[in-house]
Every structure is written in C-alpha cells, then in structure tokens.
C-alpha positions as CSV (number, residue, x, y, z in Angstrom):
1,X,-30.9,98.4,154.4
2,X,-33.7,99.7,152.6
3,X,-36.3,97.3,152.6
4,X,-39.4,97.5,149.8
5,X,-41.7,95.5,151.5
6,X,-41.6,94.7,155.9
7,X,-44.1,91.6,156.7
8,X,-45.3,92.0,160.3
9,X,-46.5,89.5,162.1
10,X,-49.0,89.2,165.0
11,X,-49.6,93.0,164.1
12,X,-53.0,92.9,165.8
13,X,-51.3,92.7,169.2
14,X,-49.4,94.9,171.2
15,X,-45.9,94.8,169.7
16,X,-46.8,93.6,166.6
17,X,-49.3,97.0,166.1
18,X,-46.7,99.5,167.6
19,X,-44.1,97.9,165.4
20,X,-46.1,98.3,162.0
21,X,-47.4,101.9,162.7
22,X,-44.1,103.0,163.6
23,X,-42.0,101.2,160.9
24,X,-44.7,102.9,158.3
25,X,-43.3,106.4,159.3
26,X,-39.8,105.0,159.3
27,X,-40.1,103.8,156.3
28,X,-42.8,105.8,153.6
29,X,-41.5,104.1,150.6
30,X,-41.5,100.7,151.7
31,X,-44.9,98.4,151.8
32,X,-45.7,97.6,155.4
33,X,-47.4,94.7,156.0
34,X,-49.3,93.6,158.8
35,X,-51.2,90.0,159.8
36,X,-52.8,88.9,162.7
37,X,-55.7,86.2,163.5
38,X,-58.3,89.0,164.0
39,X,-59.4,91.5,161.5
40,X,-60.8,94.4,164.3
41,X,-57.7,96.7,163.6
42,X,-57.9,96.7,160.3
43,X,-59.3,100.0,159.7
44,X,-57.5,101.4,162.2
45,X,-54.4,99.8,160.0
46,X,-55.2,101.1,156.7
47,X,-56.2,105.3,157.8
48,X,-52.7,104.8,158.4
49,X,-51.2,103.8,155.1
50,X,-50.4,100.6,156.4
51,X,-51.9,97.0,154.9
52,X,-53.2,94.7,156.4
53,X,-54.5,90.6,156.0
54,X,-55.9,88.5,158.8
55,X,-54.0,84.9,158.3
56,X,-53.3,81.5,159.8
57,X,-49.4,81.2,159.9
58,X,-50.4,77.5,160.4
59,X,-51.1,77.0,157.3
60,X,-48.4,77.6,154.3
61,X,-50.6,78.9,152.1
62,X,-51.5,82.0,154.0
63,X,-47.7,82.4,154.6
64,X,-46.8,82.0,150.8
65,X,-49.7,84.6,150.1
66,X,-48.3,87.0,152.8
67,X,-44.4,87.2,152.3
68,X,-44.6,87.3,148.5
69,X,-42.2,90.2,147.8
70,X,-41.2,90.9,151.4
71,X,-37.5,91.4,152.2
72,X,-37.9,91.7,155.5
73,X,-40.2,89.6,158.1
74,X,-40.3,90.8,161.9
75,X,-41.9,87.6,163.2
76,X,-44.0,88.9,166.5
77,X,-47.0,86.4,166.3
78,X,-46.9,83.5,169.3
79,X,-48.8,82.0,171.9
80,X,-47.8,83.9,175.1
81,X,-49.5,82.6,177.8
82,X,-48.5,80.4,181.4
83,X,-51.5,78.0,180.6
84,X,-52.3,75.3,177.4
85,X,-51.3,72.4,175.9
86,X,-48.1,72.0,174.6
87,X,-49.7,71.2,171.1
88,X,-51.3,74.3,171.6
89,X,-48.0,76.1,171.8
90,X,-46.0,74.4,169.7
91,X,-48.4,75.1,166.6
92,X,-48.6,78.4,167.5
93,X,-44.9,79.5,168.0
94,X,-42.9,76.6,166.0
95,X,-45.0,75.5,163.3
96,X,-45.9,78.9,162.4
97,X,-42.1,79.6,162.2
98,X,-41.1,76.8,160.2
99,X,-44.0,77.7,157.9
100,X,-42.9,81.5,157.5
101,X,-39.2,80.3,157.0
102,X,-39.6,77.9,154.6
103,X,-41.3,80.9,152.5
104,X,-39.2,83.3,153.1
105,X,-36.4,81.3,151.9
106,X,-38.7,80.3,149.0
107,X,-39.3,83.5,147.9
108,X,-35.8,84.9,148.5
109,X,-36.5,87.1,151.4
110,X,-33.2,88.7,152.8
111,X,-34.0,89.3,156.3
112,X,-35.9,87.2,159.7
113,X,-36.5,89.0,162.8
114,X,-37.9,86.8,165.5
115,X,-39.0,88.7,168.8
116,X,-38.3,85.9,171.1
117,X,-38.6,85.8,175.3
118,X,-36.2,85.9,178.2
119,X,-38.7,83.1,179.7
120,X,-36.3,81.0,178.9
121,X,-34.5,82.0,181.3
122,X,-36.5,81.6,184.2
123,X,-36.1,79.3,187.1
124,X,-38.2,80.4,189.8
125,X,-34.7,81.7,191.5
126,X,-33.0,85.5,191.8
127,X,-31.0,86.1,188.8
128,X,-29.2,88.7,187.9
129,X,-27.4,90.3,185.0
130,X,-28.1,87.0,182.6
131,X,-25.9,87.0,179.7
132,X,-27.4,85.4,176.7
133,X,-24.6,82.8,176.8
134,X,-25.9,81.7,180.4
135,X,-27.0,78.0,180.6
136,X,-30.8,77.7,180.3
137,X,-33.0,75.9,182.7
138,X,-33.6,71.8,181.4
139,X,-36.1,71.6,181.3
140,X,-37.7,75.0,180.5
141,X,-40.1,76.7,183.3
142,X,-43.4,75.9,180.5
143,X,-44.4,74.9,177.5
144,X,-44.2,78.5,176.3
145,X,-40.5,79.3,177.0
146,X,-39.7,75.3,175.6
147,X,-41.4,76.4,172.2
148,X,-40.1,79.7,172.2
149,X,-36.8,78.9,172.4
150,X,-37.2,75.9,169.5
151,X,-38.2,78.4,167.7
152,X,-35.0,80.6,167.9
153,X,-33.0,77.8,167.4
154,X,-34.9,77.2,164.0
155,X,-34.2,81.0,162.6
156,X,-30.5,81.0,164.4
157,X,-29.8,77.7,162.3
158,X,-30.7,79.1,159.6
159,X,-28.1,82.4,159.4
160,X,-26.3,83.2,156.1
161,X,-25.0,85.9,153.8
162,X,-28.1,85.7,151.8
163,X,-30.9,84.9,154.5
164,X,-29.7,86.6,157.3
165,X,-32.2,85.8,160.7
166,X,-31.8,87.3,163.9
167,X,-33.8,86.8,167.6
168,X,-34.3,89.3,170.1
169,X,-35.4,88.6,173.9
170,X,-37.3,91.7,175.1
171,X,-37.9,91.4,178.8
172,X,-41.7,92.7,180.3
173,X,-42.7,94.9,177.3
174,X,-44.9,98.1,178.3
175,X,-46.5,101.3,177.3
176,X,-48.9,102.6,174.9
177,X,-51.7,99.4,173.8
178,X,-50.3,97.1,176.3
179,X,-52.7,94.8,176.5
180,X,-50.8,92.1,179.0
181,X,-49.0,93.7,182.0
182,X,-50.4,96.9,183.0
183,X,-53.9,95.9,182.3
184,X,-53.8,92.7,184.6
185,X,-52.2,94.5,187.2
186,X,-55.3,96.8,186.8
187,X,-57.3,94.4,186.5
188,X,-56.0,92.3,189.8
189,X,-56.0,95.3,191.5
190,X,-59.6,96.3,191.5
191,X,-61.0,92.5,192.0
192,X,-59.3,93.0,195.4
193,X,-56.6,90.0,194.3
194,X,-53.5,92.2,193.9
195,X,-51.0,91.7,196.3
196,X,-47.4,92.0,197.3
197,X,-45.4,88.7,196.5
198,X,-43.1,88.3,199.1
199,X,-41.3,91.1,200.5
200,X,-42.0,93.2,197.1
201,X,-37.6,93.7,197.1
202,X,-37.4,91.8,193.9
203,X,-35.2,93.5,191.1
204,X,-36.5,93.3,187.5
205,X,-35.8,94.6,184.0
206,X,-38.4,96.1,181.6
207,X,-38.8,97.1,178.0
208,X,-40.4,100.2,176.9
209,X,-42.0,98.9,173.6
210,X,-40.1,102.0,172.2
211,X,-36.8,100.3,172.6
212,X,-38.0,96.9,171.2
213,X,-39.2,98.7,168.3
214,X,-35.6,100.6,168.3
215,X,-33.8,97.4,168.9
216,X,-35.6,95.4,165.6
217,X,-34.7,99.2,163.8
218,X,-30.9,98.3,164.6
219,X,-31.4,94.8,163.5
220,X,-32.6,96.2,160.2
221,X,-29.1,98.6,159.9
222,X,-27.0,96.4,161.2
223,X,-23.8,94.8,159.5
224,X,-24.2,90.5,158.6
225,X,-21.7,89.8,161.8
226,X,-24.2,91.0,164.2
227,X,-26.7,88.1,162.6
228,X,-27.0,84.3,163.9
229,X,-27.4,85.3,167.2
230,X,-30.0,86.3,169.9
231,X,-30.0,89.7,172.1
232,X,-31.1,90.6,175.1
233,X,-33.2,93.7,175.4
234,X,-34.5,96.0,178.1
235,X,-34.4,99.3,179.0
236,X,-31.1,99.0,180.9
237,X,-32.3,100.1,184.6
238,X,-33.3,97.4,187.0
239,X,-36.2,98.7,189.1
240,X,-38.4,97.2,192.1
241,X,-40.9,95.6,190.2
242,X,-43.2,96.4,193.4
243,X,-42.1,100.2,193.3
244,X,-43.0,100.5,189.6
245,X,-46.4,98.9,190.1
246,X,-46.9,101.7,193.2
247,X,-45.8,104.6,190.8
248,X,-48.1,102.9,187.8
249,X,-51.0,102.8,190.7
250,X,-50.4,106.5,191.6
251,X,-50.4,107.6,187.9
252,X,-53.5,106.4,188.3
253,X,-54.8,108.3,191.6
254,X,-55.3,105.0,193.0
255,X,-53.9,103.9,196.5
256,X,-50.6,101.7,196.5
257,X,-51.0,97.7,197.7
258,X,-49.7,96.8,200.8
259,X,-51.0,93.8,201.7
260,X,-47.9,90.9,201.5
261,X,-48.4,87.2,201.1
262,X,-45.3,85.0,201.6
263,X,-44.4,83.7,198.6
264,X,-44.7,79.8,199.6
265,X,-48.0,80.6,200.7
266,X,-48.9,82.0,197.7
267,X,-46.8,78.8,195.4
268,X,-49.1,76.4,197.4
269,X,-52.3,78.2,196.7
270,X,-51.2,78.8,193.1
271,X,-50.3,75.3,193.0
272,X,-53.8,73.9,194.5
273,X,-55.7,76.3,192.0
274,X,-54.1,75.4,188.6
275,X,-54.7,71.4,189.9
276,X,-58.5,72.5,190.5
277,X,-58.7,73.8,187.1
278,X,-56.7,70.9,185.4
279,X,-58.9,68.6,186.2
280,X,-62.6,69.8,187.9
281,X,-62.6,72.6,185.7
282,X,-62.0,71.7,182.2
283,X,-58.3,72.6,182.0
284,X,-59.6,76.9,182.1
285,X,-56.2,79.0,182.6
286,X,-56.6,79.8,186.1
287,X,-56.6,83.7,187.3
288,X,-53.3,82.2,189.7
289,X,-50.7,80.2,188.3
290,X,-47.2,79.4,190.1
291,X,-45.7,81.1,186.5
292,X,-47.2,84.3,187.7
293,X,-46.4,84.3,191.6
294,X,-42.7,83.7,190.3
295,X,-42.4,86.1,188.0
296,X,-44.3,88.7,190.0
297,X,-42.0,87.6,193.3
298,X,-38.8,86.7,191.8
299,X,-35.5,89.1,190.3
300,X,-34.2,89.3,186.8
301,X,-32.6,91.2,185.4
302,X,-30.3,91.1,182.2
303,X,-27.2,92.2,180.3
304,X,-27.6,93.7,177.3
305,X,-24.1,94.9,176.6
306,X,-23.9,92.3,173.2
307,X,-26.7,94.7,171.8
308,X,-25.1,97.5,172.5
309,X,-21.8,95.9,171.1
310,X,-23.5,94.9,168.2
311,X,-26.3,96.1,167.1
312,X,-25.6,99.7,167.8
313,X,-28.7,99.5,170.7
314,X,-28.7,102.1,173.5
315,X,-32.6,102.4,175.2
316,X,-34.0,105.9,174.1
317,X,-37.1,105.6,176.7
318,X,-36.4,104.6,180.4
319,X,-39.3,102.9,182.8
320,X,-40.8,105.9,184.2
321,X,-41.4,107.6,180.9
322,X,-42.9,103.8,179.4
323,X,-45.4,103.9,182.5
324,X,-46.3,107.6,181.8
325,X,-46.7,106.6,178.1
326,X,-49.0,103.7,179.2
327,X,-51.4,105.9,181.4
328,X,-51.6,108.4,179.2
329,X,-52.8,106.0,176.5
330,X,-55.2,104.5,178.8
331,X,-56.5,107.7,179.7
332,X,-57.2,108.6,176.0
333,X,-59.2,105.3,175.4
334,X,-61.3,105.9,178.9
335,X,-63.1,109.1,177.5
C-alpha cells in the first residue's frame, strides 16, 4: 500500500511522535498527519515536514476535520493510566474510537490501525507465552484494559475488503522519548521509593518502540487475510525485568537496587494507599497502586508467532539496544 495521507493519533506522546517522524521518512510523498491534545510539539512537528493539529477525538467534528482525505489512521491516542474513573477512560479510549471510525468509514478511508495493550491480559498471576487466543481475565484487571479492549472489539467488528482495521498489543514500549517506563523508574529511584518487588525473578517481555513502529509498517504491507484480527508484539526475548532495570541503572552510572519488599507486603501497602487517596485525598492517582506492584512483581511474557505468520513481523531492535537508545536520548536532552 501506498498511502497519500497517514492520520496519527496521540502524536504528541511517545509512540504516537516516534511513529509520525518515522513514517514521514518512510513515506516523503504521502501527507503525515499528526494530532494530539497539546500543541508543545508542534514546531518540533513541522521542521520536520510533518503536519500537525491539536484536537478533541471526543468530539466528531475535530475527527471529521482531521481524517478528511486520510487513507490510513494509526489510532495511538488513549488514556493509559492505573488510576481514574471509568467515564474518564471510556471517553478517552472508546468514544474517541467510535468517533474516528464512524469518519473514517464516512469519508472512505481504507485502513484502521489501533495500537491496543496486552493489559488485558493481566491477572496479577505468572503467565507465560500468552497467545492472543488465550481467555481474558472477567472481569478485566482496570478500567483501562476493560476500555481498551472495547475498543478493539469496535475496530475488529468492523473488518472488510474495503475498510480493513487491524489492533496490535505492544507489551512495555521503550526507548528514545519514553515518557512512561524509564522515566518513573528514574524517577522512583532517586525519591528513595524504588525497590525490588518480590524476589526480582519475574520474566517479562518488552517492545523496543522500533518494532511497534515496524510492526504498524507490516500492517500497512500486509495482504487483507492478515486483517480482523489483533497481534501480539514484543521484541521476542523475555528478560528479568529486575536485570533490565539494573543494566538501565548502570547505563546510567548509578548503583543497582537491592533492597526487596515481599510482594504481599507491598499489595497491602499499595492497597491501604490508593484507599487513602480514594477517599481522604480527593481521588489523586497515588504514587503506589496494586496495578504497579503487579506488573512490576509479576511474569509475562507473550507469543508473537501469529505476527510473524502474518504480518511478515520479525523484531529488528532487541532490549539491550532499546535501553541504550533510551539513555542516549536522555543524555542528549540533559545538556
């Protein structure tokens, strides 16, 4: 496929930004098109050759005004977060979808790319090589993996030869302008708050945000059989989530974390704090929720042979190379 004009969402986050600045090189001829809530990237945007327009996806006017013209969306815009209202979430990753599909059928756009979660896959338990076929948790771990996965089923229901949508479920996205996992790890770490979940054994996968931006590149090749369904994708190398922190830490020059705190110690604090904040505190996200503790002391990791199969997806950048990306980013910015 050679698409004339690629609608980005949520292009003034992480994903969303790699995925427009890359897909602009990718693809000179084509109009890239970015929106976001904020405008601070803008310029940033434009040196570039890219476009961009700040946007509600709430509201169908903005969405109309946006995908006039657009072959393709890559819908990358959500509420990620172990902490709101489910209102909150559900405008924010369901309504915005229904909004964006309606126009994009509207307006006769051939392509939807959804960049979905594998939070809908967690249960607080060890799992390992999940299958997208897998049963899901009922009911869902939050309010972001329910809405989410609503949301997939929305595009998925919506597959055919002339509208052909697609969801992908990259797990724990990092390197360069990661703005979520690296940074609160940093962040944790020198507030003093940063320790070892359990025994620190736990076995995860990860995403370099090169391969998510490979993987929606494959969805954009690919044949109409590999549409109507959702694929996992990671980097294909299950790592010690703990050990990756340590090498991330060293990268750094800083010392590695040892201290350990069982993790149904750290449940019941977790548990004790986000009831403090519920309801003495105004509903605020707490800095621990029992989310985080799990994900941080729990393993998952998932098959992603259908992609391969598929979509033609092999990872190009492994773990080590997506930390070394990350610090060298974050280096740049500190000067």
């Amino acid at each position: 496929m050679f698409p004339k004009k690629i609608l980005i969402t949520g292009a003034s986050g992480f994903v969303g930004g790699r995925l427009l600045k890359s897909l602009r090189q990718t693809y000179p001829q084509a109009e890239v098109l970015g929106t976001g809530r904020r405008n601070e990237r803008k310029a940033e945007f434009e040196a570039l050759g890219c476009h961009y327009d700040s946007a509600d996806l709430t509201n169908l006017a903005d969405c109309e005004r946006l995908a006039e013209g657009a072959d393709v969306v890559i819908h990358c815009a959500g509420l990620s977060s172990p902490w709101g209202t489910y209102q909150e979430f559900y405008d924010a990753n369901v309504k915005s979808t229904l909004n964006l599909l309606q126009v994009a059928q509207d307006q006769g756009n051939q392509r939807f790319i959804l960049i979905s979660t594998p939070s809908v896959y967690f249960n607080y338990k060890d799992r390992f090589n999940i299958k997208e076929s897998d049963p899901l948790p009922n009911p869902m771990v939050n309010h972001y993996a329910t809405t989410k996965y609503q949301a997939e089923q929305e595009v998925l229901r919506l597959n055919r030869l002339d509208f052909e949508t697609i969801a992908l479920r990259p797990r724990a996205i990092i390197g360069a302008e990661d703005a979520v996992i690296f940074p609160r790890v940093l962040r944790a770490y020198h507030e003093g708050r940063l320790k070892i979940m359990g025994e620190g054994k736990n076995i995860v996968d990860l995403t370099s945000v090169v391969n998510v931006i490979h993987a929606v590149e494959c969805c954009l090749k690919a044949e109409h059989s590999a549409f109507g369904e959702v694929y996992n994708i990671t980097n294909g190398e299950p790592k010690r989530l703990w050990e990756v922190f340590s090498l991330f830490l060293e990268a750094l020059d800083l010392p590695p974390v040892t201290k350990k705190v069982p993790t149904s110690i750290a449940l019941a604090a977790a548990s004790l704090n986000e009831f403090i904040h519920r309801y003495f505190m105004g509903g605020r996200e707490p800095a621990l929720t029992r989310y985080s503790v799990g994900i941080l002391s729990t393993s998952m990791t998932m098959d992603i042979h259908k992609a391969w199969e598929k979509l033609g997806y092999t990872p190009l950048q492994n773990t080590l190379d997506g930390v070394k990306e990350f610090v060298t980013w974050y280096q740049a910015q500190a000067k």
